[in-house]
Phi, psi and omega in degrees: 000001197070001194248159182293124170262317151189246180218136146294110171266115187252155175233174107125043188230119216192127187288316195279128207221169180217122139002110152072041139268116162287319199268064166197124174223143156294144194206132140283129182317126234234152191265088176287301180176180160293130166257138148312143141352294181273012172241342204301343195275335175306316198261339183298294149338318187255003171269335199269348163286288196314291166342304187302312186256002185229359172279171186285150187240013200236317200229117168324320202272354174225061201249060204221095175329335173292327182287352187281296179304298162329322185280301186283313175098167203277344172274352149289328193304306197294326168288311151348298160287331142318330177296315164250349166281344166111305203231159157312159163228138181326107181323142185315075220284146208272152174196199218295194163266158187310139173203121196263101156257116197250022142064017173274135185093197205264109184235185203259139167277322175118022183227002209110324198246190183224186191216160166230159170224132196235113169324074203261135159253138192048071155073338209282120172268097174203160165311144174167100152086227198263352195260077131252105166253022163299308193296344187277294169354286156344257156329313243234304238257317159298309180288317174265350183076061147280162169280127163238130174269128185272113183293158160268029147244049161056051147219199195252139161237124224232048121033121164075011191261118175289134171329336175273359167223022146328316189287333202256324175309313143287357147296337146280324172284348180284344187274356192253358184112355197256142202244164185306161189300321171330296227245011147292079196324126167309330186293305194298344204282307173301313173329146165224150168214162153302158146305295199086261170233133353280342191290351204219100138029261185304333157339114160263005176163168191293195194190233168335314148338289203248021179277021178246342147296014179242285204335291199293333181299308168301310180276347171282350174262329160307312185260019187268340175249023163052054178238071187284329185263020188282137163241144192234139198263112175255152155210167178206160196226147181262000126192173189354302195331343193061009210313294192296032170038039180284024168267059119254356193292176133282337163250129176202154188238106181244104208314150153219014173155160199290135189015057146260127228201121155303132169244107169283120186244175159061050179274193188263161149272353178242030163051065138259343191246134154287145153302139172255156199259154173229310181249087165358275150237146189234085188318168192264324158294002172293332231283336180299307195305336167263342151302294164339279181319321180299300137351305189252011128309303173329315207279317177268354198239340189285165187254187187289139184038026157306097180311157180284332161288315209271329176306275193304007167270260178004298186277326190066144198315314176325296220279324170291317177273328200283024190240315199301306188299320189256016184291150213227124181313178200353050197271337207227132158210148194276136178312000000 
């Protein structure tokens, strides 16, 4: 009929994790079931009682509801939560497939006007050099009145925009430095990082400083193996916590000490699958020589239209270091 009938409800997913604490993991979310509408506040309420009266009370870190699931599994969960919401809930109703689109550049609203998405990288909205879009910000706000939506990969979405002043919008911003999404490398486009060092407490090293050098380093090894149309979901954290969600990545770098790094391989490309650690520590001058093999197990090993997380998720970390070990550099480039 076109009208909302209710929610799929997922539980138990949750990015933070501590350094050499096992029993702290990254969890992807568990599938519970379909809610009706006029029921979701009920059941939302009765997920937030169970946590409340059964979750652990004895160790903070692992004072989390993903560990509640983890523990019980989602079909004890889901009785439990029944247990205070009164009824059964509903099996999942199936639906369309996941397709991860992050809406940057020009699209139709459906309404008439049109919305735009702008591409910030790793969140930081500033002046620098030729590059400003604190101030294109501005201008837009002043001259068109835009609307803006803060995306969840840390950029901007432009809401509300009549067609007739698509031309001037982008005029403004090519006059401030900013370039259209075309001209936006797919690693960056994709990439997320934490701030880190200096803003951030908890930082065991940088992040948002120094991922747009990992951006570039990483595409120079791609053409250097003459995988230029490879796009890969990279992230990176200045320590465990996860805030830029890199246990989902296919690639992710998670500080663990000055300019040091975790290297997390085999997330999803449409962020359904947590990632597994492959590397402990990773000098921050390693990344070609540990990357580089991983790429050319990929170059020999992948099936047809494979992603490359889906690749290292498929072969597992074992089948990658024992590839790792005996590769000899630049022996592999993709035909």
């Amino acid at each position: 009929t076109g009208e909302l009938q209710g929610f799929n409800v997922m539980v138990g997913g949750g990015m933070g994790r501590t350094h050499n604490k096992e029993d702290t993991f990254a969890r992807a979310a568990d599938h519970m079931g379909f809610v009706p509408k006029e029921d979701i506040m009920e059941v939302l309420k009765a997920i937030v009682a169970a946590q409340r009266d059964h979750g652990n009370r004895d160790v903070r870190a692992n004072a989390r509801m993903k560990y509640l699931v983890h523990t019980l599994g989602i079909d004890k969960f889901t009785k439990l939560v029944e247990s205070y919401y009164g009824k059964e809930i509903a099996p999942w109703r199936p639906i369309a497939e996941w397709k991860y689109n992050d809406w940057m550049g020009w699209w139709e609203q459906g309404d008439g006007k049109l919305f735009y998405g702008q591409h910030v990288d790793n969140g930081r909205v500033k002046d620098e050099g030729n590059f400003r879009l604190k101030s294109a910000l501005r201008a837009l706000v002043d001259k068109y009145n835009v609307h803006s939506i803060l995306s969840p990969t840390q950029s901007i979405i432009f809401r509300d925009i009549d067609p007739k002043d698509k031309e001037g919008i982008v005029s403004v911003l090519r006059e401030h430095g900013v370039v259209p999404i075309e001209e936006v490398d797919p690693l960056a486009r994709l990439a997320m990082a934490c701030p880190a060092l200096p803003l951030c407490g908890l930082a065991q090293t940088e992040a948002e400083r120094i991922m747009p050098s990992y951006v570039e380093r990483v595409r120079a090894l791609l053409n250097k193996m003459n995988l230029p149309g490879e796009e890969i979901l990279m992230r990176m954290t200045g320590c465990p916590n996860g805030c830029a969600r890199p246990y989902m990545a296919e690639l992710a770098f998670v500080g663990d000490g000055a300019k040091s790094y975790q290297l997390w391989l085999g997330g999803s490309p449409v962020l359904t699958r947590t990632a597994y650690p492959f590397m402990a520590k990773m000098d921050v001058n390693a990344l070609e020589e540990t990357v580089e093999p991983i790429l050319a197990m990929f170059i020999q090993q992948r099936q047809e239209f494979e992603a490359f997380g889906d690749f290292c998720h498929r072969v597992g970390a074992e089948a990658i270091e024992a590839y790792s070990a005996s590769y000899v550099p630049g022996s592999v480039v993709a035909a």
